[in-house]
Backbone bond lengths (Angstrom), bond angles and torsions (degrees), N, CA, C in turn:
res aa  C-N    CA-C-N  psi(-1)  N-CA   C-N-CA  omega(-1)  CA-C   N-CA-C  phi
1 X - - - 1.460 - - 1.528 109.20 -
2 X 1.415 108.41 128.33 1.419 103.39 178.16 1.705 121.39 -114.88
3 X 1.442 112.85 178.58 1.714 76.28 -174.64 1.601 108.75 -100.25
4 X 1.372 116.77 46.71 1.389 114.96 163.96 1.608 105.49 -104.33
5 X 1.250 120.06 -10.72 0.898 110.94 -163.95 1.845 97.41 -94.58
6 X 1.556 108.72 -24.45 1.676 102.71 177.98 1.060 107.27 -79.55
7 X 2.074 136.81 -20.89 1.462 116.39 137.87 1.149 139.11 -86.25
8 X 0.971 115.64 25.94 1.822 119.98 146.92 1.050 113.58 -71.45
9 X 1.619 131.11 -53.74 1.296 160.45 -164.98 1.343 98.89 -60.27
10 X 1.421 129.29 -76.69 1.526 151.29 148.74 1.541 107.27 8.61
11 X 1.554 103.13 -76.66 1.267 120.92 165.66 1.345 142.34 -45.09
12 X 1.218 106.79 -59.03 1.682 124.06 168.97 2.167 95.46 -52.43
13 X 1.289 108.06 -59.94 1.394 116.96 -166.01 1.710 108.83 -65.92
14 X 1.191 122.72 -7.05 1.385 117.20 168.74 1.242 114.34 -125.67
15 X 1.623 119.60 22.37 1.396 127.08 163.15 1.177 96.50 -113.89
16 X 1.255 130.52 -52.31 1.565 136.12 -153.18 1.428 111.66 57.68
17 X 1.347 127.56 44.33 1.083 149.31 -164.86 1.419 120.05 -155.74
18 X 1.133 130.82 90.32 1.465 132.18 -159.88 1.847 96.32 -77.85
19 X 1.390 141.20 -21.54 1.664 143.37 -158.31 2.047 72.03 -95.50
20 X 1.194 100.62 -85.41 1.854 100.94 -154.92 1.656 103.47 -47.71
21 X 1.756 132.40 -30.84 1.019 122.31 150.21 1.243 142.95 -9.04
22 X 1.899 96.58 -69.22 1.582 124.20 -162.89 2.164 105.60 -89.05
23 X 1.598 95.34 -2.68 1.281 107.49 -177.03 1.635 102.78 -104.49
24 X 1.001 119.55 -5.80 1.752 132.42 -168.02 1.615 84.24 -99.34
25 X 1.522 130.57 -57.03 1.108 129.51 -129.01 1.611 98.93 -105.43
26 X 1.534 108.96 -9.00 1.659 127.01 -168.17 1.301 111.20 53.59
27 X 0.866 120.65 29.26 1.764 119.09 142.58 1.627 140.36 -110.90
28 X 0.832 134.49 -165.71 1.410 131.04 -172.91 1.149 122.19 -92.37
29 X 1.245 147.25 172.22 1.542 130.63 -153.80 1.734 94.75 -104.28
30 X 1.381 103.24 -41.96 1.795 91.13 -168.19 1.701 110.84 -60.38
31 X 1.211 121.69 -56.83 1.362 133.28 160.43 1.609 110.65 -7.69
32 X 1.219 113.25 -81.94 1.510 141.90 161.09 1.656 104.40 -11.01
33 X 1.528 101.42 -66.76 1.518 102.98 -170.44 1.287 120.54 -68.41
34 X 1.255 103.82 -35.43 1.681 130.49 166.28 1.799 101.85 -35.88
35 X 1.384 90.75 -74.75 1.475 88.65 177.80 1.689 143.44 -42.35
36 X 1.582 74.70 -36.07 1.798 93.88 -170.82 1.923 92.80 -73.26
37 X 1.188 93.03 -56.50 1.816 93.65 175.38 1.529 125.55 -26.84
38 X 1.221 101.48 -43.56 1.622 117.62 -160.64 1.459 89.25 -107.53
39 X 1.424 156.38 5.09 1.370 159.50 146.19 1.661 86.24 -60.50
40 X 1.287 121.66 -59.72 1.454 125.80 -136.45 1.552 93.62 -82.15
41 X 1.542 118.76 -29.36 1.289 104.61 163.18 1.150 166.63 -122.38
42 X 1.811 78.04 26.27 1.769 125.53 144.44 1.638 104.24 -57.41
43 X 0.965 118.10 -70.29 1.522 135.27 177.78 1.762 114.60 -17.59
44 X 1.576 92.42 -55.43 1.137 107.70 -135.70 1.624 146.90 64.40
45 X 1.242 108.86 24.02 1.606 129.50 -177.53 1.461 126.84 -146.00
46 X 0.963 119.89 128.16 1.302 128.15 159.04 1.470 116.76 -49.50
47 X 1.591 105.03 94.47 1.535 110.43 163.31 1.315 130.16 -77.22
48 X 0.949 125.36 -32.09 1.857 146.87 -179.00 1.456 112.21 -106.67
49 X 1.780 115.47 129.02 1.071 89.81 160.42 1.950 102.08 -113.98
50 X 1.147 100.41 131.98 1.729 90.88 172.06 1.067 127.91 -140.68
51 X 1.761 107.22 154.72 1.399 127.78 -177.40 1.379 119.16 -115.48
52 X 1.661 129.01 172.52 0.878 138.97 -169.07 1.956 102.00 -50.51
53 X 0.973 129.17 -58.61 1.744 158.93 115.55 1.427 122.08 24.21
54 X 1.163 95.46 -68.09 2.149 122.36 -161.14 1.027 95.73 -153.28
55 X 1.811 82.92 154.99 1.322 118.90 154.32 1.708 114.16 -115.79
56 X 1.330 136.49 144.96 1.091 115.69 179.61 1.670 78.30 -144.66
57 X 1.490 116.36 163.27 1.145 141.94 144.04 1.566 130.07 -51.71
58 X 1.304 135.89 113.90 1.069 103.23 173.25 1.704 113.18 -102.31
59 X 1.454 114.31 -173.74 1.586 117.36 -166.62 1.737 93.65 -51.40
60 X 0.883 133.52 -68.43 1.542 120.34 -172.33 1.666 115.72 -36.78
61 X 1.623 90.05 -54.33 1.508 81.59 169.11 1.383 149.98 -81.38
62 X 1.413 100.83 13.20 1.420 107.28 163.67 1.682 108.54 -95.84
63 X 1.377 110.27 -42.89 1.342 93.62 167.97 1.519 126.45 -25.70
64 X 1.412 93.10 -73.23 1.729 112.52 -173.05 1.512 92.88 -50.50
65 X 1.127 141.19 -54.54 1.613 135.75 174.52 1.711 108.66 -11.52
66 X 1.390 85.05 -63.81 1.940 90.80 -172.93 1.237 126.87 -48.04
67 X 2.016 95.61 -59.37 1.683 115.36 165.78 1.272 96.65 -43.70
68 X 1.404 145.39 -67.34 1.118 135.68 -116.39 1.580 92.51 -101.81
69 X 0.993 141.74 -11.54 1.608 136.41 155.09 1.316 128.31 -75.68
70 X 1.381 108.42 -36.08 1.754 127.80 179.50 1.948 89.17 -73.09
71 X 1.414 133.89 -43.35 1.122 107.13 -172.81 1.535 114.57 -72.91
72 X 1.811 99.13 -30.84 1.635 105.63 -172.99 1.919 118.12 -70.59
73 X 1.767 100.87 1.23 1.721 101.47 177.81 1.516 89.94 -98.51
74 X 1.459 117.16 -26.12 1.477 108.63 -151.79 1.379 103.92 -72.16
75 X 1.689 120.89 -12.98 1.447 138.24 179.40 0.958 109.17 -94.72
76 X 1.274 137.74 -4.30 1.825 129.00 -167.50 1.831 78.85 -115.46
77 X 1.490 126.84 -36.22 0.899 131.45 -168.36 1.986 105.32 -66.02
78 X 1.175 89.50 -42.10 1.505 83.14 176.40 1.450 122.45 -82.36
79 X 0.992 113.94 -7.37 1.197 145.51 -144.88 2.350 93.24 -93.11
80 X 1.652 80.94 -67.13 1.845 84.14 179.68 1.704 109.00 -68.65
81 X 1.353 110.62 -24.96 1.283 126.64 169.07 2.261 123.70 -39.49
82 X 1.102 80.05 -50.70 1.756 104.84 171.29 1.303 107.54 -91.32
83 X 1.718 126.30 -14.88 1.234 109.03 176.49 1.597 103.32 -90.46
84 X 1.423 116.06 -39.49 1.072 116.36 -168.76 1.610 105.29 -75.27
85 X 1.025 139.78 -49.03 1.709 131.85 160.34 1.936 114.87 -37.21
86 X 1.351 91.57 -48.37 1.793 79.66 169.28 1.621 122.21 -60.58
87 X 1.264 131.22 -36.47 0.811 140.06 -172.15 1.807 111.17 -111.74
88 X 1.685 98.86 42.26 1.728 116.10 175.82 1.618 115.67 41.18
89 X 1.033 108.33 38.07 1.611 94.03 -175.36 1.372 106.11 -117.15
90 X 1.320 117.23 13.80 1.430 123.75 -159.27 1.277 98.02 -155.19
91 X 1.789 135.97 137.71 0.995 137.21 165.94 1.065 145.14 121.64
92 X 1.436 169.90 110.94 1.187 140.34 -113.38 1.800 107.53 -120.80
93 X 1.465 95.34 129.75 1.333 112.83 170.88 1.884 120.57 -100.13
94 X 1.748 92.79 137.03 1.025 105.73 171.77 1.628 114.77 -129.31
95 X 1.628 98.45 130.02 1.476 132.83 -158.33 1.097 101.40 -116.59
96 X 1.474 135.22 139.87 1.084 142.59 142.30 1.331 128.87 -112.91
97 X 1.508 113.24 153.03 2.035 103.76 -160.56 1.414 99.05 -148.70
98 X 1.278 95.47 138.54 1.927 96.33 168.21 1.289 91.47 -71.52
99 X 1.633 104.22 166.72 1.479 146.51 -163.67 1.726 96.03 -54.11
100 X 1.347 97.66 -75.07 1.539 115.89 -174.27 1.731 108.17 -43.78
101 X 1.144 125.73 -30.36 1.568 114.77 -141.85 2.030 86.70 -79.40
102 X 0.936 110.13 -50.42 1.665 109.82 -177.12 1.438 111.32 -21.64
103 X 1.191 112.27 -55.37 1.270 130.78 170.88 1.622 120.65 -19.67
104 X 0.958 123.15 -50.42 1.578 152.76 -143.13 1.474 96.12 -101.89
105 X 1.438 111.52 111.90 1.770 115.41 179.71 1.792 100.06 -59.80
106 X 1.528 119.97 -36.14 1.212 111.73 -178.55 1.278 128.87 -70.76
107 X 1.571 109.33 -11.47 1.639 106.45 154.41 1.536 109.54 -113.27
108 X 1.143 121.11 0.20 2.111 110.53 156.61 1.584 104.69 -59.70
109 X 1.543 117.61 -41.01 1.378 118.99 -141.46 1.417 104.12 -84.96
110 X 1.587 107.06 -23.05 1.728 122.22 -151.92 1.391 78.08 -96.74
111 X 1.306 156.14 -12.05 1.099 144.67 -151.30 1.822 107.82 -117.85
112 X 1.280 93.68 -34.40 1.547 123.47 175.65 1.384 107.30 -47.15
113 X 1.501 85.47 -63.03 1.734 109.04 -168.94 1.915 114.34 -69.96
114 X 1.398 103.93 -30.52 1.314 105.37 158.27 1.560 116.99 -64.15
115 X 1.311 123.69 -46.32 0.967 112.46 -157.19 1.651 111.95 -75.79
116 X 1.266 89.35 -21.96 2.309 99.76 175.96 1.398 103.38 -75.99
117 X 1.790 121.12 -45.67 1.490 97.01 165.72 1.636 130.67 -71.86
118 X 1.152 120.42 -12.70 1.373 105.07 174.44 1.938 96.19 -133.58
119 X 1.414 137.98 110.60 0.948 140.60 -142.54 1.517 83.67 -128.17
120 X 1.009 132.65 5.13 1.912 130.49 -160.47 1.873 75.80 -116.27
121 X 1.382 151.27 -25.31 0.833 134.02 -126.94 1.430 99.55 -116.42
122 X 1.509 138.10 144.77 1.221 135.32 -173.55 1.576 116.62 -107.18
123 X 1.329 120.68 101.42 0.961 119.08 -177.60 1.543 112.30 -75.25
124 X 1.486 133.70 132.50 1.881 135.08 176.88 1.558 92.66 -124.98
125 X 1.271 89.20 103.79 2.083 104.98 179.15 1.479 91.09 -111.50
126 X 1.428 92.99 129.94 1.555 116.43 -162.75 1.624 89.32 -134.39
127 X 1.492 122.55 117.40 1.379 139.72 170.00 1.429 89.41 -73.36
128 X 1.525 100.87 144.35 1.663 113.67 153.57 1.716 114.46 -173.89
129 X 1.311 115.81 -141.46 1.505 106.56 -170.40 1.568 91.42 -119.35
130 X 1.173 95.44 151.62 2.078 100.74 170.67 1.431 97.39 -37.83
131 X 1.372 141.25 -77.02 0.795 142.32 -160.13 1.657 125.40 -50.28
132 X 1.077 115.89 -39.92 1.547 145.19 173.23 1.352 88.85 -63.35
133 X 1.428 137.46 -57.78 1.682 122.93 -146.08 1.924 81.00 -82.89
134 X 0.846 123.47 -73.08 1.557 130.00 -179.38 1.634 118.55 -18.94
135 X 1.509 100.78 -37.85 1.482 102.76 177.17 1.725 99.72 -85.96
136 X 1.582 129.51 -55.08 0.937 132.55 171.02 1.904 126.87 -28.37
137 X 1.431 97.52 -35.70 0.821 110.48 173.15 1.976 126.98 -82.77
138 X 1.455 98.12 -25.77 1.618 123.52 166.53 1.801 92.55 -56.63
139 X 1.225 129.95 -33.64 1.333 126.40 -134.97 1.224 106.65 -119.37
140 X 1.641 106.36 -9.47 1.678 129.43 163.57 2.175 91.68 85.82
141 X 1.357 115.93 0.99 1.192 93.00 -157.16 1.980 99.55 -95.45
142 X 0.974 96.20 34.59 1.306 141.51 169.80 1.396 147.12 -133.48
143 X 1.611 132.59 109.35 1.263 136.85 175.75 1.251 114.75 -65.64
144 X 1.098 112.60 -62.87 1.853 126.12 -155.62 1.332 94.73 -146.99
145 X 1.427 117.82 139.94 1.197 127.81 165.25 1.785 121.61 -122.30
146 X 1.440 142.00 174.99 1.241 145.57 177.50 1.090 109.34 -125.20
147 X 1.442 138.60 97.64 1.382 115.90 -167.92 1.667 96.65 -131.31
148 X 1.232 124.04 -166.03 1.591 141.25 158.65 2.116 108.22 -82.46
149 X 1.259 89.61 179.54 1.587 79.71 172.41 1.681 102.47 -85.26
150 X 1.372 89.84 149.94 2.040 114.31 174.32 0.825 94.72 -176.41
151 X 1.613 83.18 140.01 1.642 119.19 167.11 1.920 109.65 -23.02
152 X 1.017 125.53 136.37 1.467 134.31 -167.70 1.821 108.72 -123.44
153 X 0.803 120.54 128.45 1.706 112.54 -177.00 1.572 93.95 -84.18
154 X 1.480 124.42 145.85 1.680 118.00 143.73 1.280 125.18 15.27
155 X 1.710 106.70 -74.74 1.613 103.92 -167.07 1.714 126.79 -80.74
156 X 1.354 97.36 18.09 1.563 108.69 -159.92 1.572 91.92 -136.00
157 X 1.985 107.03 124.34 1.127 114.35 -177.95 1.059 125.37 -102.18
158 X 1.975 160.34 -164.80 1.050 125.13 174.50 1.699 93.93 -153.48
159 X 1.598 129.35 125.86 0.991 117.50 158.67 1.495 125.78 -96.50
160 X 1.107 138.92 137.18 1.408 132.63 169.50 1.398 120.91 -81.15
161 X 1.275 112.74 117.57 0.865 136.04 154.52 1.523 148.72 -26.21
162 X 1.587 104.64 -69.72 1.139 127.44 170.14 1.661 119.20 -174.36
163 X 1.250 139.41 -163.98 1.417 133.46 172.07 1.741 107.18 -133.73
164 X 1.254 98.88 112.20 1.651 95.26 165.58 1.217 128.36 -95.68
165 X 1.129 125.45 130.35 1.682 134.03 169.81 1.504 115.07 -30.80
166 X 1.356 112.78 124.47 1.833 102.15 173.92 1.793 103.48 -106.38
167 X 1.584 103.69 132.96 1.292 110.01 -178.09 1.308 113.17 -93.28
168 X 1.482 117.35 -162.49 1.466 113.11 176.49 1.898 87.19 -135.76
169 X 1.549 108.18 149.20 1.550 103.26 -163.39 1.305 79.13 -126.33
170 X 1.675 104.43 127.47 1.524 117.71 -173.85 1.492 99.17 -133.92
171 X 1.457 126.41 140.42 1.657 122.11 160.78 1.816 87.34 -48.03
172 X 1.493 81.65 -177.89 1.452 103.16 -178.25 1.555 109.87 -90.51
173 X 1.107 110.71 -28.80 1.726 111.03 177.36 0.896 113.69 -97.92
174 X 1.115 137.89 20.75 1.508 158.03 163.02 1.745 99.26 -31.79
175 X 0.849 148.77 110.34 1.937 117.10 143.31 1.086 130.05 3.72
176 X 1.379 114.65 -71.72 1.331 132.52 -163.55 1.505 93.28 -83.69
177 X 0.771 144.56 -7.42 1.575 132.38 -176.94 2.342 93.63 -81.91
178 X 1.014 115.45 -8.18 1.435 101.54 -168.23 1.163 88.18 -112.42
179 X 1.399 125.41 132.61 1.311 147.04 153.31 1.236 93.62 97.82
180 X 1.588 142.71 28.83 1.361 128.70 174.23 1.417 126.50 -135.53
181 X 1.643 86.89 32.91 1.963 106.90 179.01 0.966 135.52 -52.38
182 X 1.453 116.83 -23.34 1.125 169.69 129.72 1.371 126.23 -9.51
183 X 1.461 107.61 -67.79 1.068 122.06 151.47 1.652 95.15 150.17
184 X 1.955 108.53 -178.92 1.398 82.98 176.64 1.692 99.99 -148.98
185 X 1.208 116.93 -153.69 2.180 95.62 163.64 1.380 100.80 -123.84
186 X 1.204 91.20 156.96 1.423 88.28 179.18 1.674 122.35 -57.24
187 X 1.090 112.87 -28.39 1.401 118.25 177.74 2.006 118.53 -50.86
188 X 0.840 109.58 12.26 1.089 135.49 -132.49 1.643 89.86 -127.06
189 X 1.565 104.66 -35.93 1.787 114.49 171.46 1.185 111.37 -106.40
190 X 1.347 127.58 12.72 1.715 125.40 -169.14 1.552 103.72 -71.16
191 X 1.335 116.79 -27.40 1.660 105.70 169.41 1.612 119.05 -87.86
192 X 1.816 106.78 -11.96 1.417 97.23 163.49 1.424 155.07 -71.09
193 X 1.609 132.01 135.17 1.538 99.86 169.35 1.569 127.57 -85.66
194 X 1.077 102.38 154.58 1.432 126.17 -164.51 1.362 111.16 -88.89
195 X 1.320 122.37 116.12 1.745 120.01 134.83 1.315 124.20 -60.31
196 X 0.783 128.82 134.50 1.542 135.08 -171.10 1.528 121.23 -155.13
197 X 1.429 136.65 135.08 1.600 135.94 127.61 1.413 103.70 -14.81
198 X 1.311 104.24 131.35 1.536 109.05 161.48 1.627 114.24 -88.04
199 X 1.286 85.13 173.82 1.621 97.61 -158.91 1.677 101.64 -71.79
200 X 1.385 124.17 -12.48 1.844 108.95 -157.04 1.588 74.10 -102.68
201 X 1.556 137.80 -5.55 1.571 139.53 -160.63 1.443 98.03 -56.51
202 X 1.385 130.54 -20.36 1.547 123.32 -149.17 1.401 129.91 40.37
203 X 1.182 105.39 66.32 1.931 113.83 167.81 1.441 92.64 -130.78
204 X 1.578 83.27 147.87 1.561 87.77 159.07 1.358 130.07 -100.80
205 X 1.413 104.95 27.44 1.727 113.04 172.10 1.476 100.61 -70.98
206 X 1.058 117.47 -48.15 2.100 135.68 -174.77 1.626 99.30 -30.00
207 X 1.658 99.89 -61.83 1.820 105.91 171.27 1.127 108.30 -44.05
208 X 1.297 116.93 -65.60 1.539 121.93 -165.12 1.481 131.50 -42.15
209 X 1.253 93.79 -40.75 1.498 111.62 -174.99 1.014 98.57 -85.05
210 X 1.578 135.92 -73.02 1.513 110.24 176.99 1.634 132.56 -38.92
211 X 1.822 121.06 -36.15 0.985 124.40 138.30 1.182 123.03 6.39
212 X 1.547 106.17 -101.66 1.167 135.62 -173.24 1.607 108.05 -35.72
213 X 1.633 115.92 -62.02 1.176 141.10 -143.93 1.473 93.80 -74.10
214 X 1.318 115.08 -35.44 1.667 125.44 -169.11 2.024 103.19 -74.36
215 X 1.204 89.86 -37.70 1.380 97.54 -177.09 1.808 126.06 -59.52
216 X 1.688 88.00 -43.73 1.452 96.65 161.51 1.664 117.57 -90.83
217 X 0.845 131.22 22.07 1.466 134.90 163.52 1.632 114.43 92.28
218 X 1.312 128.85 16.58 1.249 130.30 -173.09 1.849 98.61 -134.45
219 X 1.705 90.55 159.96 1.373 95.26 162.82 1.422 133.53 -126.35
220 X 1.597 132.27 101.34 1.177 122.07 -129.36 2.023 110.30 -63.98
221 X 1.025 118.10 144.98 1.787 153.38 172.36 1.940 95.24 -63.30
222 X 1.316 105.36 54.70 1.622 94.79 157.62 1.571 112.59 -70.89
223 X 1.586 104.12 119.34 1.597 113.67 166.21 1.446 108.64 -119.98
224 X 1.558 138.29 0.65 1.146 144.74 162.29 1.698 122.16 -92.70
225 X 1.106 128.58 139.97 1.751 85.59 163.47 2.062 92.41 -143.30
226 X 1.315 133.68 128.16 0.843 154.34 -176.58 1.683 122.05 -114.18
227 X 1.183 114.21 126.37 1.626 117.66 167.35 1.448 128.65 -81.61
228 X 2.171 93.92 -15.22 1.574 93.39 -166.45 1.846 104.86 -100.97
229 X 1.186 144.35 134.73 0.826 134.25 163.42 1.740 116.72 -43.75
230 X 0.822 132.41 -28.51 1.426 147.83 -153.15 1.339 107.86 -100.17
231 X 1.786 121.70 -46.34 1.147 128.02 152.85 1.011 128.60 -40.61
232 X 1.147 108.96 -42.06 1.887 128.92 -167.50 1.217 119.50 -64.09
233 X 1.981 97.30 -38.98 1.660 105.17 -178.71 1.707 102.37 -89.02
234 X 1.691 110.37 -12.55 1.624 101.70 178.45 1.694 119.59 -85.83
235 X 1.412 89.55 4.15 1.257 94.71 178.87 1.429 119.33 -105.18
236 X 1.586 111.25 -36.07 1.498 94.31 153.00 1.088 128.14 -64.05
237 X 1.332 141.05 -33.05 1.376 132.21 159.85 1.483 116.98 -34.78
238 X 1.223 111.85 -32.46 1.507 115.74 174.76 1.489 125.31 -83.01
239 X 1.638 108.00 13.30 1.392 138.05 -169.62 1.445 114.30 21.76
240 X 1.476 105.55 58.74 1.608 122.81 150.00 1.565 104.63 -86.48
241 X 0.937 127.93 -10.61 1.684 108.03 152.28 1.976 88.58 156.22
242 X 1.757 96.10 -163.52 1.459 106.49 -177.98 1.740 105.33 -98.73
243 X 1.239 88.53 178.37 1.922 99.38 177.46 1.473 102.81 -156.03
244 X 1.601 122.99 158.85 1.192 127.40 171.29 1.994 107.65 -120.03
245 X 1.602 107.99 131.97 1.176 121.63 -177.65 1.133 112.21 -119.90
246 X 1.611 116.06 175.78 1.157 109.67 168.36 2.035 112.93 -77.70
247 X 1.561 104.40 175.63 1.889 80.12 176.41 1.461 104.93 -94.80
248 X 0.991 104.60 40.39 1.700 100.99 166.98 1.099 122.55 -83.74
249 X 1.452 102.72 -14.07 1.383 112.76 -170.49 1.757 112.93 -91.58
250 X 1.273 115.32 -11.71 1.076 112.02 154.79 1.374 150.91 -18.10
251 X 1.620 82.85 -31.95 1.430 103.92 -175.14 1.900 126.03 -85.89
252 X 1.534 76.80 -17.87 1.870 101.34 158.47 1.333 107.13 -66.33
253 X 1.186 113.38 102.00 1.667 122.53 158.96 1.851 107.88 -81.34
254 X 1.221 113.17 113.91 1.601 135.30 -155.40 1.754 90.57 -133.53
255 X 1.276 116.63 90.86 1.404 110.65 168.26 1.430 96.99 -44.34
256 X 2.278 115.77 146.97 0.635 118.08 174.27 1.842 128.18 73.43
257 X 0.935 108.19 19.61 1.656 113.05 -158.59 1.792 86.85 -136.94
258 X 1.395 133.20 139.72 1.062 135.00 166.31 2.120 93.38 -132.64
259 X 1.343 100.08 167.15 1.250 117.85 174.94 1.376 110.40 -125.10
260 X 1.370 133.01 157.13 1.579 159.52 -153.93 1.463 116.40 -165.38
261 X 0.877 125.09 76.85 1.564 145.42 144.78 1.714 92.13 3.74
262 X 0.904 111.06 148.70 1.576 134.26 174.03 1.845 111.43 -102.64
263 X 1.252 106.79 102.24 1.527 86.65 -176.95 1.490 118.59 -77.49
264 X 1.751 97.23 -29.65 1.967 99.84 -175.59 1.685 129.47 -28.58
265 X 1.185 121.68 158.39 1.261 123.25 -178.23 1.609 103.63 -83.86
266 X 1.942 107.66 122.54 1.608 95.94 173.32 1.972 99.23 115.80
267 X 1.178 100.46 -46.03 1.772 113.47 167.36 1.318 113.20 -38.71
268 X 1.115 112.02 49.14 1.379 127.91 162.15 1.139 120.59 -121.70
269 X 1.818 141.37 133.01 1.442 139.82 122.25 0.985 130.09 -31.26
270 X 1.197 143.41 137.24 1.630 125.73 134.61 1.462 120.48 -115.95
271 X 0.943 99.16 -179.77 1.915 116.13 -161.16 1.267 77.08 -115.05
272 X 1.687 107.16 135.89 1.781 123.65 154.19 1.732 100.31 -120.29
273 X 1.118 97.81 132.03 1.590 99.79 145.49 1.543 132.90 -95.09
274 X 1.409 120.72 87.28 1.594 125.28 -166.05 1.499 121.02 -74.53
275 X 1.062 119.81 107.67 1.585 114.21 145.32 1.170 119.93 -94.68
276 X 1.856 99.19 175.02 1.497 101.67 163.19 1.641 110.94 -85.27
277 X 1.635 105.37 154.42 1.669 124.56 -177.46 1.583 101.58 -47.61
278 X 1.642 110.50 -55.95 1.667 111.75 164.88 1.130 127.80 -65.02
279 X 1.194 130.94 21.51 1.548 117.12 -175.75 1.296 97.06 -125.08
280 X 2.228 87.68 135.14 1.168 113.76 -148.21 1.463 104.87 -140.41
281 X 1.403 104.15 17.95 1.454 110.09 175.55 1.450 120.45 -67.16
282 X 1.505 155.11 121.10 1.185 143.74 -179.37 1.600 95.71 -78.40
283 X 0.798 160.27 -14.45 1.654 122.95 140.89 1.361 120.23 -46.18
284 X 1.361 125.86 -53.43 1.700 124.13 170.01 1.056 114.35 -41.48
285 X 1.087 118.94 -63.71 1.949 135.54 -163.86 1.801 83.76 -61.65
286 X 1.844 119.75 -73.16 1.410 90.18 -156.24 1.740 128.11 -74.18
287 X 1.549 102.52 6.37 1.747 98.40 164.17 1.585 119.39 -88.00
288 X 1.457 100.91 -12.42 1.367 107.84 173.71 1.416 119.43 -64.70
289 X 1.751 107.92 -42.11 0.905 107.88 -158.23 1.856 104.73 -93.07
290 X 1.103 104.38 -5.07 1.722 100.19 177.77 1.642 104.88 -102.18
291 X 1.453 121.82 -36.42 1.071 111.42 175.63 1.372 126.89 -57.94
292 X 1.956 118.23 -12.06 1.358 123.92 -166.28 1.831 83.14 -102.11
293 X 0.865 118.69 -21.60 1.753 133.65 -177.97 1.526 102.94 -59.28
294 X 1.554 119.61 -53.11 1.399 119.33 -168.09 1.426 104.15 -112.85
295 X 1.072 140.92 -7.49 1.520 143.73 136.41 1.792 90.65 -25.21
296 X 1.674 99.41 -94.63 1.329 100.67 -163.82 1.525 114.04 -29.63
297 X 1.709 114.22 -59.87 1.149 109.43 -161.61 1.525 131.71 -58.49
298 X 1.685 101.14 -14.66 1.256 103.33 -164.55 1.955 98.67 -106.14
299 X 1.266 118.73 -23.55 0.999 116.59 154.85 1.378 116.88 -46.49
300 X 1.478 126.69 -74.57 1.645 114.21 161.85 1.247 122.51 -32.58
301 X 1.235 140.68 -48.87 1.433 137.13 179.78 1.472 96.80 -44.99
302 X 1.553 119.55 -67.99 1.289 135.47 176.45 1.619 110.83 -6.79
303 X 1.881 85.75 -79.62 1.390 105.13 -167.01 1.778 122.30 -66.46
304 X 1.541 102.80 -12.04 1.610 111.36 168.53 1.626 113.11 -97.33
305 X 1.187 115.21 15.43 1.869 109.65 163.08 1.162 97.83 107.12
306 X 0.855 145.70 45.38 1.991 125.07 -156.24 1.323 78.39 -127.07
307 X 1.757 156.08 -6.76 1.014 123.14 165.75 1.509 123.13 98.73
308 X 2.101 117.39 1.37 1.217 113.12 -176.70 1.616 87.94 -87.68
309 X 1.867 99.96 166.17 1.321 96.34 157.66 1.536 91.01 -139.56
């Protein structure tokens, strides 16, 4: 049984007319009957009964009527199913993101906006460390990831996103927290100790800060060491020392916790969105390609006064 033959069948049975049938279906009438014949003894049943006159259905063949539509949606059904997954609109994505990036209206918003254009689509957001999404992604058990900058192997590409400000996270009675609203340099912490991510944590803030720290002539005094971003700032509050974040974190209200802008040259984050070089899934490609779409756009809004942060 093929499925021309359950729309032939289809046809003939909601004309009851085998000529206006074979004119619905653009073929010729003898053909047509041929078919329906040899359905019927595939079947094993008499679907039609006909006369010089009519055509009528008989009880078998209305049965099969029903079957024979429920299978012919269940194929058009699968049918838009593979179209709409080829063309990403269908299917479930898995993302992985450092801690910090949530934070950032420019990846709430880019994510937002994906999710209203393709609403059939399953997003699986999996927190982890730069390092973790990068390997995850080595391992395919990963599409797309959000990370900070890190080291990248060959097969793994990286778009940028945007650049975030790196602060300096001081209690509030800090010293340096008075007169440095402004902002301040990091050099400015070379006698402080540090809370910090440890170094095997996989972020690429770890670089950064030493970076940074090397640049101004010191090497920072980690005496804390933390995995959670959140910890990090509850722990300076607990004045075991300072830490540097991105300023996204700003948005953490931490009784007792003030922030300080980084003035140094380079005191910037950025956001990558990573795939692999081979990946060729059109779900990947089309969140890639709108999320780097409203990044930009909303970064410009940003940068012309409009008031996002």
């Amino acid at each position: 049984m093929e499925l021309r033959h359950l729309r032939y069948f289809v046809a003939v049975a909601e004309t009851l007319h085998f000529s206006r049938a074979a004119e619905q279906l653009g073929i010729s009438q003898p053909p047509l009957s041929q078919q329906i014949q040899a359905l019927e003894e595939e079947v094993g049943a008499r679907l039609f009964e006909r006369t010089n006159r009519r055509v009528e259905l008989t009880d078998a063949g209305r049965l099969f009527l029903d079957e024979a539509r429920l299978a012919l949606a269940q194929v058009e059904k699968a049918r838009q199913v593979a179209r709409r997954a080829q063309q990403g609109e269908l299917g479930e994505l898995k993302i992985g993101f450092t801690a910090s990036a949530p934070f950032t209206s420019t990846i709430t918003g880019s994510i937002f906006a994906f999710r209203q254009a393709y609403p059939d689509v399953h997003l699986n957001l999996l927190e982890m460390s730069s390092g973790e999404v990068v390997e995850a992604l080595q391992e395919k058990a990963l599409q797309v990831g959000v990370i900070r900058p890190f080291t990248l192997p060959d097969t793994v590409r990286s778009v940028e996103l945007f650049r975030d400000p790196l602060v300096a996270v001081l209690r509030e009675d800090h010293p340096l927290a008075v007169g440095s609203e402004e902002g301040l340099s990091i050099a400015a912490l070379a006698q402080e100790p540090f809370v910090f991510f440890p170094r095997t944590f996989g972020t690429g803030l770890y670089d950064q800060l030493i970076a940074l720290s090397r640049q101004a002539g010191f090497s920072p005094r980690i005496v804390q060491e933390a995995s959670e971003a959140m910890t990090i700032i509850g722990l300076v509050a607990a004045g075991l020392g300072v830490s540097m974040l991105p300023a996204s974190f700003r948005r953490t209200r931490v009784e007792g916790v003030v922030y300080r802008t980084l003035l140094d040259p380079g005191a910037t984050s950025a956001i990558w969105l990573v795939l692999n070089r081979d990946e060729r899934s059109p779900l990947a490609l089309s969140f890639v390609e709108m999320v780097t779409r409203e990044a930009a756009a909303l970064q410009s809004a940003r940068r012309s006064g409009s008031g996002l942060t």
